[in-house]
MIDRENVO-701391 format. One record per residue (C-alpha): x, y, z; residue number from 1; chain. Coordinates in steps of 0.25 Angstrom, whole numbers, plus 5000, padded with zeros to 4 digits. Example, Ala and Ser with C-alpha at 12.3 -4.5 7.8 and 13.67 -1.06 7.14 Angstrom:
% residues 2
ATOM    xx    yy    zz  num  cadena
ATOM  5049  4982  5031    1       A
ATOM  5055  4996  5029    2       A
% end
This chain:
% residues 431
ATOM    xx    yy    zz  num  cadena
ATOM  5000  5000  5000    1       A
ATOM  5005  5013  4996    2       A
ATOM  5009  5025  5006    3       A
ATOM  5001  5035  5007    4       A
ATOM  5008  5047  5005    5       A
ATOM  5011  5057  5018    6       A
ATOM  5000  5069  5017    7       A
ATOM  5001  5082  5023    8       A
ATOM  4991  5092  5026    9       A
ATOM  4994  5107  5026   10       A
ATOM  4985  5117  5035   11       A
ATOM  4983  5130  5031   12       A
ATOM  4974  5140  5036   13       A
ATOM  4976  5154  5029   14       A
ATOM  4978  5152  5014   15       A
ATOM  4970  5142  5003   16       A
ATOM  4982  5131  5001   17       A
ATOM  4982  5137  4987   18       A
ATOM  4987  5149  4991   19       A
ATOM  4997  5145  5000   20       A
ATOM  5010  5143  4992   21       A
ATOM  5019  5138  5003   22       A
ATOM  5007  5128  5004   23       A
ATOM  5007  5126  4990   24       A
ATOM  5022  5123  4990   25       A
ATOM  5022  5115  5001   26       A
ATOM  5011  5105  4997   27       A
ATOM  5020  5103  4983   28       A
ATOM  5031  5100  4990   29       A
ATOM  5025  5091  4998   30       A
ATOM  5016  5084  4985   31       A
ATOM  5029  5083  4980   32       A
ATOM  5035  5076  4989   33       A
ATOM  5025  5062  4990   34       A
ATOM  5016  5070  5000   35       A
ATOM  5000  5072  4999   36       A
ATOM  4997  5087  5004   37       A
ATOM  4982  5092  5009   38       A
ATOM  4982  5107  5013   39       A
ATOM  4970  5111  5023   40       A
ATOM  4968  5126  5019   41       A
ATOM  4959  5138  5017   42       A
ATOM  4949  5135  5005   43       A
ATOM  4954  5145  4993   44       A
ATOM  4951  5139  4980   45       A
ATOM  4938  5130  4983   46       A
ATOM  4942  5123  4968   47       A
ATOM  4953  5118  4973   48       A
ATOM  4956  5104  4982   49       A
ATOM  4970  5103  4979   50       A
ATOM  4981  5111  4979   51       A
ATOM  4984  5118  4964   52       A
ATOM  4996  5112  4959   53       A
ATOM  4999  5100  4967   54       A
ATOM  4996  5086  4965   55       A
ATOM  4988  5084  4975   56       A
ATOM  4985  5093  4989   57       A
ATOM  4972  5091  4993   58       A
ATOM  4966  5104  4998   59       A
ATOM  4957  5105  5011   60       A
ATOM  4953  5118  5012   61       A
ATOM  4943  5124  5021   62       A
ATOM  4935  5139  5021   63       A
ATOM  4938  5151  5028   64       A
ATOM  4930  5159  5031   65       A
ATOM  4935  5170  5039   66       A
ATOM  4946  5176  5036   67       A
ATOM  4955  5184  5049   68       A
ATOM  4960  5199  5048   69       A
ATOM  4959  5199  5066   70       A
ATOM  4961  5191  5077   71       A
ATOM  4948  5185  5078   72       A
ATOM  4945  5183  5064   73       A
ATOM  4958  5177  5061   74       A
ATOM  4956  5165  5074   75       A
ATOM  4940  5163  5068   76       A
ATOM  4950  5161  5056   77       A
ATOM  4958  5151  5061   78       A
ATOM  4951  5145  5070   79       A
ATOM  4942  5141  5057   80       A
ATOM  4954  5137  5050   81       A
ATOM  4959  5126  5061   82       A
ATOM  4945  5121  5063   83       A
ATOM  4945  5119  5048   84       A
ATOM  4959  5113  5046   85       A
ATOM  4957  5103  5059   86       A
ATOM  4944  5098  5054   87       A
ATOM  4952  5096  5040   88       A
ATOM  4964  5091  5046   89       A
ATOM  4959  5082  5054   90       A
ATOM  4951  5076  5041   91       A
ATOM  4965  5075  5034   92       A
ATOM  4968  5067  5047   93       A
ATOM  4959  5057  5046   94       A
ATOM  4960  5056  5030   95       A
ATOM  4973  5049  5033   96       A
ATOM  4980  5063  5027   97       A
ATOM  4987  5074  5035   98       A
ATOM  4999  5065  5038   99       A
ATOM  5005  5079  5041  100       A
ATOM  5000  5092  5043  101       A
ATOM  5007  5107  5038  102       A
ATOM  4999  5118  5045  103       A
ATOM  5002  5132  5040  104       A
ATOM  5001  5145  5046  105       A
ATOM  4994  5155  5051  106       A
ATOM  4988  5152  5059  107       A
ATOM  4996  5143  5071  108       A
ATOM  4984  5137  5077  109       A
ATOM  4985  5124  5072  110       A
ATOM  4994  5118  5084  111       A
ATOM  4982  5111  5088  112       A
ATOM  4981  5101  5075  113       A
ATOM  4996  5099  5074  114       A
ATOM  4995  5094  5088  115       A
ATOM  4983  5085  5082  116       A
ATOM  4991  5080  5071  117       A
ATOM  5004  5078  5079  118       A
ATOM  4998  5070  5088  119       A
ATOM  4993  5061  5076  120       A
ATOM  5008  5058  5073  121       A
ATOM  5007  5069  5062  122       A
ATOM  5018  5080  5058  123       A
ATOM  5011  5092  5060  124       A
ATOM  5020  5104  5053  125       A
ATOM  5019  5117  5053  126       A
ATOM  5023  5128  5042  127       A
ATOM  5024  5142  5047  128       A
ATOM  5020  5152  5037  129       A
ATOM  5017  5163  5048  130       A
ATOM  5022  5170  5059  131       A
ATOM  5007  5172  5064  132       A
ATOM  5010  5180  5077  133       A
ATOM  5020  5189  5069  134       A
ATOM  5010  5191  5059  135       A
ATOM  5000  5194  5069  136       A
ATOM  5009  5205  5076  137       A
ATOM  5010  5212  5061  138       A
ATOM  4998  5213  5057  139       A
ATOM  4993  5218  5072  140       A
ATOM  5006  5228  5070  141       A
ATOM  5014  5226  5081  142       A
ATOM  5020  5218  5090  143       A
ATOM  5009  5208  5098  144       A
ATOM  5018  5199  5105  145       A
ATOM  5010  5200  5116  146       A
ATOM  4997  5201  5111  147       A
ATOM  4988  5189  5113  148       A
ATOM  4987  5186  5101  149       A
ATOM  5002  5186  5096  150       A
ATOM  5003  5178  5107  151       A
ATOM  4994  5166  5105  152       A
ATOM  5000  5167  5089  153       A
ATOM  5013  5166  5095  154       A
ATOM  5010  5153  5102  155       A
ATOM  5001  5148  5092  156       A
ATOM  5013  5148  5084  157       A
ATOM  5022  5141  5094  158       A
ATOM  5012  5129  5093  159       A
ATOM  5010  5129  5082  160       A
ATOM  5025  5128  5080  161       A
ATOM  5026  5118  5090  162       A
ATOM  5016  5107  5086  163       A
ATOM  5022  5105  5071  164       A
ATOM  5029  5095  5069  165       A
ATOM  5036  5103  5060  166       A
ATOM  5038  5118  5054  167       A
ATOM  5042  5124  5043  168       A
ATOM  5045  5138  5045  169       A
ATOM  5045  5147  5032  170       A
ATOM  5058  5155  5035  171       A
ATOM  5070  5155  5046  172       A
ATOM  5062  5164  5055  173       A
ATOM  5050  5156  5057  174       A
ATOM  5059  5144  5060  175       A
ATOM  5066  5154  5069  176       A
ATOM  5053  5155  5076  177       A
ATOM  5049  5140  5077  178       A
ATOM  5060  5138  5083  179       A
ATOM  5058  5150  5093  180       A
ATOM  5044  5143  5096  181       A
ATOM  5052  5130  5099  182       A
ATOM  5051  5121  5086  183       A
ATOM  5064  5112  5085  184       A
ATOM  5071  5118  5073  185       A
ATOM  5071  5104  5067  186       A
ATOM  5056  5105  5066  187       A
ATOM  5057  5118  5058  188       A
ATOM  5060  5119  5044  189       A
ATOM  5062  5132  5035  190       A
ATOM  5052  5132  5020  191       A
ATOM  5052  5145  5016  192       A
ATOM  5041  5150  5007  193       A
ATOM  5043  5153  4993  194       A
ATOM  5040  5149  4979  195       A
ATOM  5047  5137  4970  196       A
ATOM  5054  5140  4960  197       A
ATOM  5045  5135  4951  198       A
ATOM  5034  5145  4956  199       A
ATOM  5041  5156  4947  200       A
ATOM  5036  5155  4934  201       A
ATOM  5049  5159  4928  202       A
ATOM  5063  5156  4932  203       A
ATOM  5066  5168  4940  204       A
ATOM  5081  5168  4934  205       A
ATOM  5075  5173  4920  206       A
ATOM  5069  5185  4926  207       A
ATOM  5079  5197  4926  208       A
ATOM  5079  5211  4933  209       A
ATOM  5082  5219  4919  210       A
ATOM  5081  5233  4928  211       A
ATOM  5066  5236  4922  212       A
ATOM  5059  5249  4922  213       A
ATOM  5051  5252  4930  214       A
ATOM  5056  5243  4941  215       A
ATOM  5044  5234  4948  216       A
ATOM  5044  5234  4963  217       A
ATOM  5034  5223  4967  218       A
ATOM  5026  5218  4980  219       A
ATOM  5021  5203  4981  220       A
ATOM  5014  5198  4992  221       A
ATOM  5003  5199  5001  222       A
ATOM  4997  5214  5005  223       A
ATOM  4995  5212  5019  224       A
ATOM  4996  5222  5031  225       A
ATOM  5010  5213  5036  226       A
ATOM  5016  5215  5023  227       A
ATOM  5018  5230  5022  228       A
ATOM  5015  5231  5007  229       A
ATOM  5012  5246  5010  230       A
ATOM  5028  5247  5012  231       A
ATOM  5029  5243  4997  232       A
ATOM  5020  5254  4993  233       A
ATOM  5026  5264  5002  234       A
ATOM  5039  5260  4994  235       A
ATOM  5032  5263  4981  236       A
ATOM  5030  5276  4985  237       A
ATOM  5044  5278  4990  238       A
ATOM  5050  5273  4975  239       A
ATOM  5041  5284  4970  240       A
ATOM  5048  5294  4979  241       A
ATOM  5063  5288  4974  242       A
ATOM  5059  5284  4960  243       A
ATOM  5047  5291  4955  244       A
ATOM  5037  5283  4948  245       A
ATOM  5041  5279  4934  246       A
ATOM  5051  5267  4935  247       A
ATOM  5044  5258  4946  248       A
ATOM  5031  5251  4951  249       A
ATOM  5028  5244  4961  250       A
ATOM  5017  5230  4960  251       A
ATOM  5011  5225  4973  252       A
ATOM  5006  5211  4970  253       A
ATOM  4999  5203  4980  254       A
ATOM  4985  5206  4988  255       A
ATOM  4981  5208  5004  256       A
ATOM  4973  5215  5013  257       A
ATOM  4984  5228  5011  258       A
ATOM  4979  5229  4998  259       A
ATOM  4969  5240  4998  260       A
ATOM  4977  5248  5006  261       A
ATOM  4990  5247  4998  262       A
ATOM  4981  5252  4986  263       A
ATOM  4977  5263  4995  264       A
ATOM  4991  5266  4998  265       A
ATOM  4996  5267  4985  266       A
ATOM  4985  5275  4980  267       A
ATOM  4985  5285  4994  268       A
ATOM  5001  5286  4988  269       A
ATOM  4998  5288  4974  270       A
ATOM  5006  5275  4971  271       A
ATOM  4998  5268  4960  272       A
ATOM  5005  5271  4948  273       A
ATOM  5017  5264  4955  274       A
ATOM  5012  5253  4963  275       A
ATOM  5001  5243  4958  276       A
ATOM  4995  5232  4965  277       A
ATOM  4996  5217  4957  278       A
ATOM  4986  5210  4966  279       A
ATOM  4987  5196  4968  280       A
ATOM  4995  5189  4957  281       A
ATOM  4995  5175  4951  282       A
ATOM  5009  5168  4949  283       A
ATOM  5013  5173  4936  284       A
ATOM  5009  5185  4940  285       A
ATOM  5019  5186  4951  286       A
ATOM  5028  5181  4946  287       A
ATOM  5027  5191  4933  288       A
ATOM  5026  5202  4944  289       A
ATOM  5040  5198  4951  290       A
ATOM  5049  5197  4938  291       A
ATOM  5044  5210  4934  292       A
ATOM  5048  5216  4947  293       A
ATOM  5062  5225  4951  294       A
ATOM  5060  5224  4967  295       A
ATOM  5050  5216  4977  296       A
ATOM  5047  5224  4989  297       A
ATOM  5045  5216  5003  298       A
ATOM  5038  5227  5011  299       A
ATOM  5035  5219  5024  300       A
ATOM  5042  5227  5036  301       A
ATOM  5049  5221  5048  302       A
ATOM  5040  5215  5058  303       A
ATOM  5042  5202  5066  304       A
ATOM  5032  5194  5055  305       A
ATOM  5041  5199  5042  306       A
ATOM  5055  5199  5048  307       A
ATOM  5052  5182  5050  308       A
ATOM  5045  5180  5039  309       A
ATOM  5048  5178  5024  310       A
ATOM  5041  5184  5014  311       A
ATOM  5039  5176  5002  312       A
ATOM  5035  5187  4993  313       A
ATOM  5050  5190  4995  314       A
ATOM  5053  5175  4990  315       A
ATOM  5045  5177  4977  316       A
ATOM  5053  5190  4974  317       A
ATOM  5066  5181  4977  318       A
ATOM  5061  5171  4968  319       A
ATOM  5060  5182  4957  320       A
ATOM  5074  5188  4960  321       A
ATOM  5067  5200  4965  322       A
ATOM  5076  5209  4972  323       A
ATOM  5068  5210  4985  324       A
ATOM  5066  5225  4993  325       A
ATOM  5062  5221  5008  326       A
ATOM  5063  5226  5022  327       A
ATOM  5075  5219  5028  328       A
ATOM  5066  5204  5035  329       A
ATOM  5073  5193  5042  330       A
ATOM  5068  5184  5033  331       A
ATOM  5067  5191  5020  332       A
ATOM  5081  5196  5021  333       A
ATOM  5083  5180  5024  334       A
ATOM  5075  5177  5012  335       A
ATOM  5082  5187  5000  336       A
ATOM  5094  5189  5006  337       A
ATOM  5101  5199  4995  338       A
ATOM  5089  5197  4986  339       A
ATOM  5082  5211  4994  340       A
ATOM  5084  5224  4998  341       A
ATOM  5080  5225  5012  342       A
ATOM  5075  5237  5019  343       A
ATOM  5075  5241  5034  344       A
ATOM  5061  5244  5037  345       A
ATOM  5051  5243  5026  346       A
ATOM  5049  5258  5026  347       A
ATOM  5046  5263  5010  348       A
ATOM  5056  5272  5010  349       A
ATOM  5067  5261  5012  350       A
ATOM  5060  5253  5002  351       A
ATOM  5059  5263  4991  352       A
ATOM  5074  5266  4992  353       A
ATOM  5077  5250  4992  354       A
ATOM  5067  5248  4981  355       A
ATOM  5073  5261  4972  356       A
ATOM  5087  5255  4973  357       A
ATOM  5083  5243  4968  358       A
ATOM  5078  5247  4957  359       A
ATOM  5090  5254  4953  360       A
ATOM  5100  5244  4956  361       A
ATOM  5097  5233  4946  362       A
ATOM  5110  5225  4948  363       A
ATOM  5105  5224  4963  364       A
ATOM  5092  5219  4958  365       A
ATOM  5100  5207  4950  366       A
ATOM  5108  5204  4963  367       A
ATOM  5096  5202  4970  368       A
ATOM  5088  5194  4960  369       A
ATOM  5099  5185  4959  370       A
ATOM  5100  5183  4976  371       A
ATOM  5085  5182  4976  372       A
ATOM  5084  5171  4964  373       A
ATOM  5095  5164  4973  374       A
ATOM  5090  5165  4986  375       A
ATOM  5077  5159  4979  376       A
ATOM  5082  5149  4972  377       A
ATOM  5093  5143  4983  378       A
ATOM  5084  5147  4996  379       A
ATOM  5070  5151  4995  380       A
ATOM  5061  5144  4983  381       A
ATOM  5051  5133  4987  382       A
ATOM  5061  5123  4981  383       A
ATOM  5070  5124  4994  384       A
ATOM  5058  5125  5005  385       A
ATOM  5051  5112  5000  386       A
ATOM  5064  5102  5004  387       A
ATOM  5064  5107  5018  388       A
ATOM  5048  5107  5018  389       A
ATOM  5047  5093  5014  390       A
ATOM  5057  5086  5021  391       A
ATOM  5050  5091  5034  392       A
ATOM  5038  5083  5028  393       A
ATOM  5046  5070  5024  394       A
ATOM  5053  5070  5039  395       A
ATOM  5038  5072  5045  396       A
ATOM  5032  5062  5035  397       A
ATOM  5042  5051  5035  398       A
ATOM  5036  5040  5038  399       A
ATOM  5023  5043  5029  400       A
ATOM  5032  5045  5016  401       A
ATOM  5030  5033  5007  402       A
ATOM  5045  5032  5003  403       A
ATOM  5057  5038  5007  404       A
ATOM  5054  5053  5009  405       A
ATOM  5055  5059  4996  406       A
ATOM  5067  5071  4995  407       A
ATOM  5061  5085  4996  408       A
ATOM  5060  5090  4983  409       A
ATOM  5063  5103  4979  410       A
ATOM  5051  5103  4966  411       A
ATOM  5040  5110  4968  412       A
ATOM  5027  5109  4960  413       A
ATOM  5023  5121  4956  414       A
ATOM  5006  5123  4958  415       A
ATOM  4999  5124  4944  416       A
ATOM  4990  5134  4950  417       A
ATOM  4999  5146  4954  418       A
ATOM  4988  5158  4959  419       A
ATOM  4993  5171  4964  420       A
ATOM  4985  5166  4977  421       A
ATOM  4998  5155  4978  422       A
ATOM  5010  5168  4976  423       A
ATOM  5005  5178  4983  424       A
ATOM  4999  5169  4997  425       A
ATOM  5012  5168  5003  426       A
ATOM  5018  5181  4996  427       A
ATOM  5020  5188  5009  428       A
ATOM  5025  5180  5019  429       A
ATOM  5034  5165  5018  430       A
ATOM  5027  5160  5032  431       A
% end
């Protein structure tokens, strides 16, 4: 009697599965490496029941009907996501699936199940997208380390960090901070977020900065309050100051809650024949947008939350070889190296100067295109992420693989269906 093949089940409670590209590379990998994959998720396409692109993810999504923007709306929220994902769980359970179970964050409320699951002999593993009390402290604006609710964050985090069997942090810092809450450093593992290789349409080596007029400043990612897109604007204005008007533009692509008042902005400053707005953009379409572009801007000031966490916008500027402009991160500067210009502060007016230079100082612009492309290419792409990630998988697993482990592979299908939903969900942060 043939083996069945080891299957794992991925929780995910604050994105459709099919917008979730780090899920999305993640289940691929795994596909690809002899194991069946179900995801537990929002429900976003109502079409779809299994993943687009893979062979075979089942998809097990459940409504939502509530959506949080305060404290109270965001527990209904997910308290109605772990009532639904329990109940679903526990029908994978007794299916004779959920062999193992990957939960994703935010929330970190789902300590409960992993205790469930462990005491059924199952790996239970955790992969940390967020820093939810960080988050929390930014968007509150300020520092809530004792406020109640930062708090209980912090030590919902700590169990759930706790009672994996296994993490996988998305950068250096957030292991940092597993280990801070106590998680053996051999139960932690580093997969960074980014795209494959073979996620960009074109070989990013055929693309060259031939010092066009008028240079293209551009902005990819997601316009929420945390992400300071108003700073790139602000910066629009000061290049008008340096530069005047007539050899530059700037595209702001993505979509958010910032949105009408970043178009308030740039009308209130009399910016619109200088900055447009792309919206949100399919595949192609970013990828056209970035090869077209001179400079990226990374707008996102110096708190807590951005200092630890890597922006994966930046990662699919690198992929390009787009000379980077940022304000000067832990991790981003861990992340492009040499491939960015890093400000102090994030104030417009150290932006502008950074941004005017640039695009003066074309042999500076090739440096960095040529350290980006081989930061990506040697450290960053999906490619390098998904050895680590499934060899945590084939150690959990063992027993329940139906030959010797298979050797993590570095391929990585690439889904036929590629929406601008799956770019731009995970533009603005890699946790």
């Amino acid at each position: 009697m043939q083996q069945k093949r080891p299957q794992v089940t991925i929780l995910i409670a604050n994105l459709p599965a099919e917008r979730d590209r780090r899920v999305i590379r993640e289940c691929l990998s795994l596909e690809r490496n002899g194991y069946d994959v179900t995801v537990i998720a929002p429900r976003g396409d109502r079409t779809l029941k299994i993943l687009p692109g893979s062979r075979g993810t089942r998809l097990k999504p459940y409504p939502v009907y509530v959506l949080g923007s305060g404290v109270l709306s965001f527990a209904f929220e997910f308290l109605w996501s772990f009532l639904c994902i329990a109940v679903r769980l526990v029908g994978e359970v007794f299916s004779g699936r959920a062999h193992a179970v990957q939960v994703c964050n935010p929330p970190d409320v789902y300590w409960p199940l992993a205790l469930l699951m462990r005491a059924l002999g199952r790996p239970w593993v955790f992969d940390h997208h967020d820093l939810c009390p960080e988050i929390y402290a930014t968007r509150s604006g300020g520092d809530e380390r004792k406020n109640i609710v930062f708090r209980t964050l912090v030590a919902f985090e700590w169990l759930t960090l706790r009672t994996a069997s296994a993490v996988f942090a998305t950068n250096e810092s957030f292991k940092e901070n597993a280990l801070s809450r106590g998680v053996p450093a051999d139960k932690v593992t580093v997969v960074r977020n980014g795209p494959a290789a073979d996620e960009i349409a074109a070989p990013a080596e055929g693309v060259a900065d031939t010092g066009r007029t008028p240079n293209h400043l551009v902005y990819l990612g997601v316009l929420g309050p945390q992400d300071n897109v108003e700073g790139a604007v602000l910066a629009a204005e000061q290049l008008t100051r340096l530069r005047g008007r007539t050899d530059w533009r700037l595209t702001i692509a993505g979509d958010g809650e910032s949105m009408p008042a970043l178009q308030k902005l740039v009308s209130d400053r009399g910016l619109g024949d200088v900055v447009e707005f792309a919206g949100w953009l399919d595949a192609t379409g970013v990828d056209e947008m970035l090869r077209s572009a001179t400079v990226a801007i990374q707008p996102d000031l110096p708190t807590r939350m951005n200092q630890l966490s890597t922006m994966a916008k930046t990662v699919e500027y690198l992929g390009r070889g787009l000379p980077v402009v940022a304000v000067d991160l832990i991790e981003t500067r861990r992340s492009a190296a040499d491939a960015a210009v890093y400000v102090p502060t994030g104030d417009p007016a150290e932006f502008g100067a950074a941004i005017s230079e640039l695009f003066d100082d074309p042999q500076r612009r090739a440096r960095m295109r040529r350290d980006g492309l081989a930061r990506f290419t040697e450290l960053l792409s999906w490619e390098h992420q998904a050895k680590r990630y499934i060899a945590v998988w084939n150690t959990l697993l063992a027993k329940r693989l139906p030959t010797a482990a298979p050797a993590a592979t570095a391929e990585t299908v690439v889904p036929a269906q590629r929406t601008g939903d799956d770019t731009l969900s995970h533009a603005a942060r890699d946790e």
